[in-house]
DSSP file (Angstrom, degrees, kcal/mol; ACC not computed):
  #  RESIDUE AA STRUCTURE BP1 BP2  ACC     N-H-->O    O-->H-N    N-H-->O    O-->H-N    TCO  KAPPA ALPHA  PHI   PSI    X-CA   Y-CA   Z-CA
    1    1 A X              0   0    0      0, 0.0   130,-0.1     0, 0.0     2,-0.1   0.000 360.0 360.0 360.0 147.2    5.9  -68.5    1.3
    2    2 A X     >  -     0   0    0      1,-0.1     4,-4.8   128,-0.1     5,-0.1  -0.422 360.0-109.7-100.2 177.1    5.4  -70.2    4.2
    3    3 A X  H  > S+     0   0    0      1,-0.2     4,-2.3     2,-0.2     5,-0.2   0.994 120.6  46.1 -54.5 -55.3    2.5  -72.6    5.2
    4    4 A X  H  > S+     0   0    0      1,-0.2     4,-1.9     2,-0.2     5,-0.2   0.864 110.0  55.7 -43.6 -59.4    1.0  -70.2    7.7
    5    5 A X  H  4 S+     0   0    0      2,-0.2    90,-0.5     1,-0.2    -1,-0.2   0.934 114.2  37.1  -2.2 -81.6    1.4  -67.5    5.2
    6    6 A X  H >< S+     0   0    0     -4,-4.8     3,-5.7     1,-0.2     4,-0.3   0.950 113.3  57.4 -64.3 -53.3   -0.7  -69.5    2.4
    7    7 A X  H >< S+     0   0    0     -4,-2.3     3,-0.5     1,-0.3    -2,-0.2   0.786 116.1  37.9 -17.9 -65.7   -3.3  -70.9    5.2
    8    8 A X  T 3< S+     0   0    0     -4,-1.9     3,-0.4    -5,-0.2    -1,-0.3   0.180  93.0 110.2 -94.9  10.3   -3.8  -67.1    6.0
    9    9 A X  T <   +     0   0    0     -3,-5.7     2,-1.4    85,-0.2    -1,-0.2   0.923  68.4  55.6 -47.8 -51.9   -3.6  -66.2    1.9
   10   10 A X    <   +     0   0    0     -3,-0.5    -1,-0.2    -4,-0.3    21,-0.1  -0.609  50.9 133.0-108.5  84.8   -7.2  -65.2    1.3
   11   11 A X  S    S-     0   0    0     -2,-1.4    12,-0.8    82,-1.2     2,-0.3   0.469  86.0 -14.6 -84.8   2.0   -8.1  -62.5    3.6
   12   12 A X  B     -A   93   0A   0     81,-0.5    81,-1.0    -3,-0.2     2,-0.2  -0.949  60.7-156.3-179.5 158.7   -9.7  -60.7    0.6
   13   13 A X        +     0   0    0     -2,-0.3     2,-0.2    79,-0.2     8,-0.2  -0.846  13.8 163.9-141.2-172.3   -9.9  -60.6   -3.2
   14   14 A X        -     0   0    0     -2,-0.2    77,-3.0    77,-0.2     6,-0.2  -0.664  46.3 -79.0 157.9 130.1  -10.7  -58.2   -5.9
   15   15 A X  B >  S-B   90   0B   0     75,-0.2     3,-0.5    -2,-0.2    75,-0.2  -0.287  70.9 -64.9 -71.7 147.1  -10.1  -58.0   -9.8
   16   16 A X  T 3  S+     0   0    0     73,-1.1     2,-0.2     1,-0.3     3,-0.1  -0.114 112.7  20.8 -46.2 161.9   -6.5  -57.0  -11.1
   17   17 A X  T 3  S+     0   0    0     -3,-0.1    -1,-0.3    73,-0.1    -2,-0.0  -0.784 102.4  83.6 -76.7 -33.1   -5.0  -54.4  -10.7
   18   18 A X  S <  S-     0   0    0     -3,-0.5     2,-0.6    -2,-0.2    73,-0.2   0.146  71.2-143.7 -57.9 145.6   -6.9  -53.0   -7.8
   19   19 A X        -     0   0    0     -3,-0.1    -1,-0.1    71,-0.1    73,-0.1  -0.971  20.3-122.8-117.3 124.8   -5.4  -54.5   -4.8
   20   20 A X        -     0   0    0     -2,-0.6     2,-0.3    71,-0.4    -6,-0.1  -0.001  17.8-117.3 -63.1 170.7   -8.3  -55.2   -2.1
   21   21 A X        -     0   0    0     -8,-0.2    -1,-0.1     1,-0.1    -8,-0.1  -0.647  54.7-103.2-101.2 152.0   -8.0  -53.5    1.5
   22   22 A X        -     0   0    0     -2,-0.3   -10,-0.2     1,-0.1     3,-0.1  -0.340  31.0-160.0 -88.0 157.1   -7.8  -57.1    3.7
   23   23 A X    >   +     0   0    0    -12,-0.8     3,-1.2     1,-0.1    -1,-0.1  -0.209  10.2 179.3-136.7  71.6  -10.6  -58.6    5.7
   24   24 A X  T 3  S+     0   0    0      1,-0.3     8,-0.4     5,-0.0     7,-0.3   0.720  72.2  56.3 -18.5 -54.5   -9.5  -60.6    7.7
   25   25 A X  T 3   +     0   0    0     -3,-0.1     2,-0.6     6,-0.1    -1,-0.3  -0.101  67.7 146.0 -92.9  43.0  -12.6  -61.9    9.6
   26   26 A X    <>  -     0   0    0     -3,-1.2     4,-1.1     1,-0.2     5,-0.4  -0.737  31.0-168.3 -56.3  90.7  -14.3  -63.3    5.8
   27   27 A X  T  4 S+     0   0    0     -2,-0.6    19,-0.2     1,-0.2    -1,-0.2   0.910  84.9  67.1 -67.1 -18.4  -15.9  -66.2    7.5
   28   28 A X  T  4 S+     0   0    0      1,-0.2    -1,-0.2    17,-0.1    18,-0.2   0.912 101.0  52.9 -71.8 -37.1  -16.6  -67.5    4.0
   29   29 A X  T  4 S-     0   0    0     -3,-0.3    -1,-0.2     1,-0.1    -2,-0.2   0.994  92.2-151.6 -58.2 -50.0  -12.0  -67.9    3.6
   30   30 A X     X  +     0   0    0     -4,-1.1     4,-1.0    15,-0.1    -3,-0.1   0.893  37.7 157.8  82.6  30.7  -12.6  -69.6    6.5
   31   31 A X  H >>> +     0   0    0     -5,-0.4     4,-2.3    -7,-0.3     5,-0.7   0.935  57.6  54.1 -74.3 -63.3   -8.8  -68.3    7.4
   32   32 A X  H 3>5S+     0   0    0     -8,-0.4     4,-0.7     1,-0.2    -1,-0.2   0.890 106.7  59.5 -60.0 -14.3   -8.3  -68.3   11.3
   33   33 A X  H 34>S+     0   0    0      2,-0.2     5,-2.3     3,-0.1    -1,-0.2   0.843 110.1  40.9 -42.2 -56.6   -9.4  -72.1   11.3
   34   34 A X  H <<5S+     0   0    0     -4,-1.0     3,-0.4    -3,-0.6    -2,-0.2   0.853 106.5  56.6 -53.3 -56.2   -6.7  -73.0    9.0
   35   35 A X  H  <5S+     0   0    0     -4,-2.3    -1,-0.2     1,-0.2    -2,-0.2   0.857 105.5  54.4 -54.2 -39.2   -4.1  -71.2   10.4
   36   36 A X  T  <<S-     0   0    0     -4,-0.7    -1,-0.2    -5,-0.7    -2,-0.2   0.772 120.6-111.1 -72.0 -10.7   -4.9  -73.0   13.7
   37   37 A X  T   5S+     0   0    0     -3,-0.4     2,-0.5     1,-0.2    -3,-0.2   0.873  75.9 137.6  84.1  35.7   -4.4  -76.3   11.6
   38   38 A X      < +     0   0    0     -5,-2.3     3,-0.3     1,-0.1    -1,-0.2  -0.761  15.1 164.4-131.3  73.3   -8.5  -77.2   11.9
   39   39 A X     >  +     0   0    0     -2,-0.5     4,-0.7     2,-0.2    31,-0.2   0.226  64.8  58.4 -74.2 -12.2   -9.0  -78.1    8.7
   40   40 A X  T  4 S+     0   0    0      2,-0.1    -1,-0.2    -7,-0.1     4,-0.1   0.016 106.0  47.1 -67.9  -1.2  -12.6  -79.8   10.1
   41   41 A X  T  4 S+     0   0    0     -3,-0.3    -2,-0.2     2,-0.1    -7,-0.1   0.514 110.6  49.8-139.5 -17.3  -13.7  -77.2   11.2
   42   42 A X  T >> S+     0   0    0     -9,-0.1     3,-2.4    -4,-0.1     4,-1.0   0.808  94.3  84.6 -82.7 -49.7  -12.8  -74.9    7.8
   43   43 A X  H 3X S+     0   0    0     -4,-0.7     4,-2.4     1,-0.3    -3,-0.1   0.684  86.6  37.8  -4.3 -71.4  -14.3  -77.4    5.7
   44   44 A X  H 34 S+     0   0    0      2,-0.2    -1,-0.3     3,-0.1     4,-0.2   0.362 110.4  58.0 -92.9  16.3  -17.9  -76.7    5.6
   45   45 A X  H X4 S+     0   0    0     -3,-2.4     3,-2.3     3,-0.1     4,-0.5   0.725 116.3  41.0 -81.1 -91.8  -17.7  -73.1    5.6
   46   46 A X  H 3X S+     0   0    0     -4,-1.0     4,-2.4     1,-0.3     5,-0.2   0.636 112.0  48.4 -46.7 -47.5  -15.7  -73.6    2.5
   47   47 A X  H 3X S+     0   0    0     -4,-2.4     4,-1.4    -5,-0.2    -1,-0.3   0.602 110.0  53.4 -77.8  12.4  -17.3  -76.0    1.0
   48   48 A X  H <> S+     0   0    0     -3,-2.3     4,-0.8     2,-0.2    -2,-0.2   0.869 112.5  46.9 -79.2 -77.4  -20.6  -74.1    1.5
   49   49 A X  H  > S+     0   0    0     -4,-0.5     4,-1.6     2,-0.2    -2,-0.2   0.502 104.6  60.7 -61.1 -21.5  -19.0  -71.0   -0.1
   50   50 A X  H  < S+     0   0    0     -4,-2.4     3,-0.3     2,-0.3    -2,-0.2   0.963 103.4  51.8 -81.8 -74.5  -17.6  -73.0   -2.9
   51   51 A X  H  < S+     0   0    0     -4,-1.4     3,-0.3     1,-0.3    -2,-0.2   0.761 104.1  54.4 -16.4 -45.8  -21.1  -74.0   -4.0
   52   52 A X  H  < S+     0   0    0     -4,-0.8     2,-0.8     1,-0.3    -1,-0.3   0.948 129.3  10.8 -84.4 -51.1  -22.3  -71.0   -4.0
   53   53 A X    ><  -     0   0    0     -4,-1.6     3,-0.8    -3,-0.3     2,-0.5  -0.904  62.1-174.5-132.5 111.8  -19.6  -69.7   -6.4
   54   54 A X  T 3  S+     0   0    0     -2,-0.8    -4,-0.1    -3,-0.3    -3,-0.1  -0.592  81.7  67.3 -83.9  61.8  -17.3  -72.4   -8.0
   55   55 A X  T 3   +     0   0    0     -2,-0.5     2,-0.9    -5,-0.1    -1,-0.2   0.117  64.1 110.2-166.8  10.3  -15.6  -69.9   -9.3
   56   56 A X    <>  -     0   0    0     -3,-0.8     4,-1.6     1,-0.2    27,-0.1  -0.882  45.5-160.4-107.6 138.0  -13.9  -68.0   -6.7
   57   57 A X  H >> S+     0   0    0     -2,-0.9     4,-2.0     2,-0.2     3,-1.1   0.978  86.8  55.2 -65.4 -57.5  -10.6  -68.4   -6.8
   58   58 A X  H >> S+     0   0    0      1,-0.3     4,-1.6     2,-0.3     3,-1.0   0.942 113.1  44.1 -58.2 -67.4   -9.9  -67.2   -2.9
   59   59 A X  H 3> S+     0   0    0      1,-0.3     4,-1.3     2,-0.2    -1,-0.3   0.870 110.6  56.6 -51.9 -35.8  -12.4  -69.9   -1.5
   60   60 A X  H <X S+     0   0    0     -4,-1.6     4,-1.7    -3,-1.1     5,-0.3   0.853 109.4  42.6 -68.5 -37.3  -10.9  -72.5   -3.9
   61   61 A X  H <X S+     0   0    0     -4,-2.0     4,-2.0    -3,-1.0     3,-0.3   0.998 115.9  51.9 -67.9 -61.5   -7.1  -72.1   -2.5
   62   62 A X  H  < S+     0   0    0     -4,-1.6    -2,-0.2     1,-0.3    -1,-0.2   0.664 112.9  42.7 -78.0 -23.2   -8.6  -72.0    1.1
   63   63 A X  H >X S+     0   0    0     -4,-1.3     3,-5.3    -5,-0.5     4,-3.1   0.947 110.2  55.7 -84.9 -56.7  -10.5  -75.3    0.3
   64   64 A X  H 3X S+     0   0    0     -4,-1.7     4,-4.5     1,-0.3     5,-0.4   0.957 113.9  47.5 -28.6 -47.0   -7.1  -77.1   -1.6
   65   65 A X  H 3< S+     0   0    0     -4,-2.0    -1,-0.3    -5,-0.3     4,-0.3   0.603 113.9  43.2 -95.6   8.2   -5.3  -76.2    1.8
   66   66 A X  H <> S+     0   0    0     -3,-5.3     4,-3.5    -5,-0.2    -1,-0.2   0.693 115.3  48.2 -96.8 -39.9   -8.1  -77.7    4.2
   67   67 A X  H  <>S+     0   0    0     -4,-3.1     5,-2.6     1,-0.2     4,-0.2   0.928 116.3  45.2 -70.4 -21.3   -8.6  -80.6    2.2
   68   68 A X  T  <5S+     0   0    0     -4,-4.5     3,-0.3    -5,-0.4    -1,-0.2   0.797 107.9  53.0 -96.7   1.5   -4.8  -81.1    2.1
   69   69 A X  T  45S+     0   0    0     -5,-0.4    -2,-0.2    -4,-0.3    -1,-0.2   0.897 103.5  55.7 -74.6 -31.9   -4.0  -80.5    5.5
   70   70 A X  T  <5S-     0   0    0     -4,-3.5    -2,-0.2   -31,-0.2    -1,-0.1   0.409 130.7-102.8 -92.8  25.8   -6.8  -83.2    6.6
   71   71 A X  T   5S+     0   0    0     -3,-0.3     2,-1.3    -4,-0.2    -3,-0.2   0.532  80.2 134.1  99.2  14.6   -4.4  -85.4    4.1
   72   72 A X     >< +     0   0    0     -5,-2.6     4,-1.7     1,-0.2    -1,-0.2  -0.776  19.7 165.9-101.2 112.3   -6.7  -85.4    1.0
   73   73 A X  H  >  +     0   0    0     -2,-1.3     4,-2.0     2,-0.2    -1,-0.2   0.873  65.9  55.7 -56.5 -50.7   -4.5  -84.8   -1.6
   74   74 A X  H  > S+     0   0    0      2,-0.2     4,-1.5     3,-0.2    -1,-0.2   0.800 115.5  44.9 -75.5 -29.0   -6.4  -85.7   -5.0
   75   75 A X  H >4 S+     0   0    0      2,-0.2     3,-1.6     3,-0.1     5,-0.2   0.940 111.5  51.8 -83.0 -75.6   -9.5  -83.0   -3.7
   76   76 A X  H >X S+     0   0    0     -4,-1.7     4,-2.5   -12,-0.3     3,-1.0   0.753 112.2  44.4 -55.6 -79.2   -6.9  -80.5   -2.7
   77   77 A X  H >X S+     0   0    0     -4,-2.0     4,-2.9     1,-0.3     3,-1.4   0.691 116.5  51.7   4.4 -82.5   -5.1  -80.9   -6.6
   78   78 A X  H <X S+     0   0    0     -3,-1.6     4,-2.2    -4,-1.5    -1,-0.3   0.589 114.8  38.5 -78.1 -48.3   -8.6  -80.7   -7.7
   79   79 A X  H <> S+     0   0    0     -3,-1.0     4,-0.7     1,-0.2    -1,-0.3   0.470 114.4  49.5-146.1 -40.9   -9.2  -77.7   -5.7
   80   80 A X  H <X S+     0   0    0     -4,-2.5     4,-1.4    -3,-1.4    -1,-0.2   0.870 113.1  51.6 -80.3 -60.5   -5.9  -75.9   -6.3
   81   81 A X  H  X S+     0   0    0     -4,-2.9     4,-1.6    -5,-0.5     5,-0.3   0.924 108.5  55.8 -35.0 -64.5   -6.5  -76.7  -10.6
   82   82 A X  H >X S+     0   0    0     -4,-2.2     3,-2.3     1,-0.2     4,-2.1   0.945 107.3  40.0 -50.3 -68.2   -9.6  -75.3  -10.3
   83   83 A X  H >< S+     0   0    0     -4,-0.7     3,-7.7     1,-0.3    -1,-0.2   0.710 109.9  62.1 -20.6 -87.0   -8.6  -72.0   -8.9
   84   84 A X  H 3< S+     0   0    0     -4,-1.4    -1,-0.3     1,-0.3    -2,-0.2   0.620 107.7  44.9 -20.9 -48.1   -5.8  -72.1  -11.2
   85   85 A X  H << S+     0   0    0     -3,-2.3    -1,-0.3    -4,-1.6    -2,-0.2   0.602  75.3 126.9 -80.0  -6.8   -8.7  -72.1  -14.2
   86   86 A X    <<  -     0   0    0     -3,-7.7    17,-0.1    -4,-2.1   -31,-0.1  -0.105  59.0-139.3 -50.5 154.0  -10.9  -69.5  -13.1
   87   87 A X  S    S+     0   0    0      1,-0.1     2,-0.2   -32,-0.1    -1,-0.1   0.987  86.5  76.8 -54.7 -68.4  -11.4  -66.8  -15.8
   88   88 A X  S    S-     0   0    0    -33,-0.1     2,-0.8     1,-0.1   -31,-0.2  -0.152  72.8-155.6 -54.5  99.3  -11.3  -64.3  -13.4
   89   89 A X        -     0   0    0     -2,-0.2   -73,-1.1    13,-0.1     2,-0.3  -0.709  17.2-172.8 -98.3 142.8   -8.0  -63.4  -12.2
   90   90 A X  B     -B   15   0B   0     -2,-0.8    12,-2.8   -75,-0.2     2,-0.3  -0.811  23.5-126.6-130.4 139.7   -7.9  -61.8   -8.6
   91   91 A X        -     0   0    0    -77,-3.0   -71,-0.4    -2,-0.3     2,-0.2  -0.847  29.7-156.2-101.8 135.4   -5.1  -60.1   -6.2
   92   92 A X        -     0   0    0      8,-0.3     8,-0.6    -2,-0.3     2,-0.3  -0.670   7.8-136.7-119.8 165.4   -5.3  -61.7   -3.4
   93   93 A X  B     -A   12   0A   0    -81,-1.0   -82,-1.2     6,-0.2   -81,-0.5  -0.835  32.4-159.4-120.7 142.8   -4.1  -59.9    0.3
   94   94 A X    >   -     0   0    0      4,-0.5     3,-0.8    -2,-0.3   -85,-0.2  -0.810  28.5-101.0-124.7 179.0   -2.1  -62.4    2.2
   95   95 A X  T 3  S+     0   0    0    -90,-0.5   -86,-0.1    -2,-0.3   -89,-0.1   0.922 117.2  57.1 -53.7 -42.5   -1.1  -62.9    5.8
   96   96 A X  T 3  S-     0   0    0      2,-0.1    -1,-0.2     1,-0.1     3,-0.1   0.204 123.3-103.4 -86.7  27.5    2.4  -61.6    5.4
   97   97 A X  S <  S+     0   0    0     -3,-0.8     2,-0.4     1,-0.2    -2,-0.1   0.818  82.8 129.3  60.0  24.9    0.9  -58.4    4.1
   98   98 A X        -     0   0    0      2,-0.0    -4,-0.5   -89,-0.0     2,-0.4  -0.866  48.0-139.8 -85.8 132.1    1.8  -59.3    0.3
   99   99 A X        +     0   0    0     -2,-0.4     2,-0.3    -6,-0.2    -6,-0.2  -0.885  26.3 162.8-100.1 139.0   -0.4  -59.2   -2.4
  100  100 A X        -     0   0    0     -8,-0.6    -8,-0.3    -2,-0.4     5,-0.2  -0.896  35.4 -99.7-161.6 173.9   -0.7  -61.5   -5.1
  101  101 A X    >>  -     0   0    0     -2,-0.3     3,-3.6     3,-0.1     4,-1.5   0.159  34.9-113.7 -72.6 146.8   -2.7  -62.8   -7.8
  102  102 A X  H >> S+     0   0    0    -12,-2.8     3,-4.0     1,-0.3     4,-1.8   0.687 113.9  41.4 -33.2 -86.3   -4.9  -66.0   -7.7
  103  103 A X  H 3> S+     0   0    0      1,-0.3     4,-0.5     2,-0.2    -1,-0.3   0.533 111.7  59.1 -77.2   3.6   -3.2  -68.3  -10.3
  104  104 A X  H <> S+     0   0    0     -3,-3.6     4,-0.6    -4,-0.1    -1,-0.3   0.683 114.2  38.7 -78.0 -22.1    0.5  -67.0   -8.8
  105  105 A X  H <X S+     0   0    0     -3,-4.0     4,-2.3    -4,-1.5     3,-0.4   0.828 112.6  57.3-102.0 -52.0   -0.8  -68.5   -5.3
  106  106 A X  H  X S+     0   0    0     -4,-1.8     4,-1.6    -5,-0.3    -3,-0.2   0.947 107.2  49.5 -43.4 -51.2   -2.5  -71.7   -7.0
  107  107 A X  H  X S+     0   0    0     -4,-0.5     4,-1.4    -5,-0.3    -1,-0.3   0.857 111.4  47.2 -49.1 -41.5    0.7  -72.5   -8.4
  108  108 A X  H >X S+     0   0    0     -4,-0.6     4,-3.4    -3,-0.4     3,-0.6   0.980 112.7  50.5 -68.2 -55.9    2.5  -72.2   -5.0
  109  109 A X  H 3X S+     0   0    0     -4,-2.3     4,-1.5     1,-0.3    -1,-0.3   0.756 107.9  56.0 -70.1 -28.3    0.0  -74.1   -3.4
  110  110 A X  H 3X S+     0   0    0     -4,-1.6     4,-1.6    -5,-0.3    -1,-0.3   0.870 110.4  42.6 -50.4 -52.6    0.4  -76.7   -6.1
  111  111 A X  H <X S+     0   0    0     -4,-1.4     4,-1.4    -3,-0.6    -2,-0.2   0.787 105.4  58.5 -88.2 -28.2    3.5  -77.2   -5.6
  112  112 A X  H  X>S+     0   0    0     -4,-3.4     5,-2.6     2,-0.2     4,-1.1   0.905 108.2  55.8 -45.6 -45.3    3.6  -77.1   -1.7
  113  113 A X  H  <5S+     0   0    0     -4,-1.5    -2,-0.2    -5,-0.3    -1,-0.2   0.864 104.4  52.2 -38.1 -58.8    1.3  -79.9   -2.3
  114  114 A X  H  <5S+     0   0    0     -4,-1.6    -2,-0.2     1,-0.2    -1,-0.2   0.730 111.0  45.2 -63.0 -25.3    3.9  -81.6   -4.4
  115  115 A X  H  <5S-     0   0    0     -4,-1.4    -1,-0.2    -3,-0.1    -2,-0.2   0.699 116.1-110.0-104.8  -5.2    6.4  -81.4   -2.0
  116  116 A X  T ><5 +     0   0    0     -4,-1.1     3,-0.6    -5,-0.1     6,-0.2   0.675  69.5 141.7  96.8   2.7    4.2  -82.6    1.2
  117  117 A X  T 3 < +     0   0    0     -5,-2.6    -4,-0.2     1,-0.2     6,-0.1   0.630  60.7  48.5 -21.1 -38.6    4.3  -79.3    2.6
  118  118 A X  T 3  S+     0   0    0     -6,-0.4    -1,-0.2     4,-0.1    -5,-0.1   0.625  87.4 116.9-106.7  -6.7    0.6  -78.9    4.1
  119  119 A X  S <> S-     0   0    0     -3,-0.6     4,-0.9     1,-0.1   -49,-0.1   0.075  72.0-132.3 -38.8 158.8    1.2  -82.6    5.9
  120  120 A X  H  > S+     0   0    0      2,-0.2     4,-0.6     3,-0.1     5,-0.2   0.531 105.2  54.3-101.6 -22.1    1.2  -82.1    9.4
  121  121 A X  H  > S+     0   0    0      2,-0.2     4,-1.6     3,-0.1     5,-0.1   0.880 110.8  56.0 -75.1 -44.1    4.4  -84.1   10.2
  122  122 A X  H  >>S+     0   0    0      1,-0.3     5,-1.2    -6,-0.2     4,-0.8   0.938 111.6  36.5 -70.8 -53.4    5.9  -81.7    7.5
  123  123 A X  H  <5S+     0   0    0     -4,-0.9    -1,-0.3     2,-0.2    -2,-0.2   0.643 111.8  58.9 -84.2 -26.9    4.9  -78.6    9.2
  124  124 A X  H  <5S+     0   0    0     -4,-0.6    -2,-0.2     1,-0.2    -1,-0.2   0.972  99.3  57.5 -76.2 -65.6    5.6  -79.8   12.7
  125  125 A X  H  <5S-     0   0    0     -4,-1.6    -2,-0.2     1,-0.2    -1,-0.2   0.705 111.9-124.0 -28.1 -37.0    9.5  -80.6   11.8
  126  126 A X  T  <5 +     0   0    0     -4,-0.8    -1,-0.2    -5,-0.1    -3,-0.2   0.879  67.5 140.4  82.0  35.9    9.5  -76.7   10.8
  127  127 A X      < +     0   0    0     -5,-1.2     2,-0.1   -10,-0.1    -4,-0.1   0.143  23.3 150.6 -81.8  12.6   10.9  -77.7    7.0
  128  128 A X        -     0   0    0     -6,-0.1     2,-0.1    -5,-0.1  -126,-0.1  -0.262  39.0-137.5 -48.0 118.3    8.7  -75.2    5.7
  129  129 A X        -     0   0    0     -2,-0.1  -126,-0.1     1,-0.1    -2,-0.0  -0.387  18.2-167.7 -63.8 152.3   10.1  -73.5    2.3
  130  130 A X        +     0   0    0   -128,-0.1    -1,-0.1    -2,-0.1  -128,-0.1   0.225  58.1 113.1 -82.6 -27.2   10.2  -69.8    1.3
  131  131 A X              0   0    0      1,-0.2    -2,-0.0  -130,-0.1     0, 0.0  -0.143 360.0 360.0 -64.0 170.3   11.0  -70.6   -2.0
  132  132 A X              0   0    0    -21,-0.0    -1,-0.2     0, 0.0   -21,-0.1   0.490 360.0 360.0  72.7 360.0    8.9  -70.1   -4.8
């Protein structure tokens, strides 16, 4: 999965098995911000929405991947775990028109993390992985 790909992960959620219809314009994902690499400007929408439910997974990946594109790692981790512990597990619609479920994408994003993926040096160089 590519960056852009996860950036654009949570256009919608919805409890297993049902797979949601996307929404694309969910300001609370805070998606086309990201995707543009305006990771200031997704920020307080997310963390807004997070507040209000610490417990959604989709707003918790979409926060991991603003706070580690604007280069904080240890809140993205934090951000990505959480997701990763919600009860609730959710199929999430993604940008490349794949669906799949919250703690399968927390894990990818973990590990994108791990490799320096969501860096902006990284992503400019066009090393983006598929793998995973």
């Amino acid at each position: 999965m590519t960056l852009a790909a996860l950036a654009l992960a949570l256009v919608s959620a919805s409890p297993l098995p049902a797979v949601a219809p996307a929404f694309a314009e969910a300001p609370e994902l805070a998606a086309q911000p990201l995707a543009a690499g305006r990771a200031d400007q997704a920020l307080t929408t997310l963390e807004k929405a997070s507040a209000a439910d610490p417990h959604d997974a989709a707003v918790l990946i979409n926060l991991g991947i603003a706070y580690a594109q604007g280069g904080d790692d240890a809140k993205a981790r934090a951000a990505f775990e959480q997701a990763l512990a919600c009860h609730e597990v959710v199929e999430l619609d993604t940008a490349d028109g794949t669906a799949t479920d919250s703690r399968r994408l927390a894990r990818k994003a973990l590990k994108m993390l791990d490799r320096g993926e969501f860096r902006s040096d990284f992503a400019r160089n066009d090393r983006l992985t598929r793998r995973d």
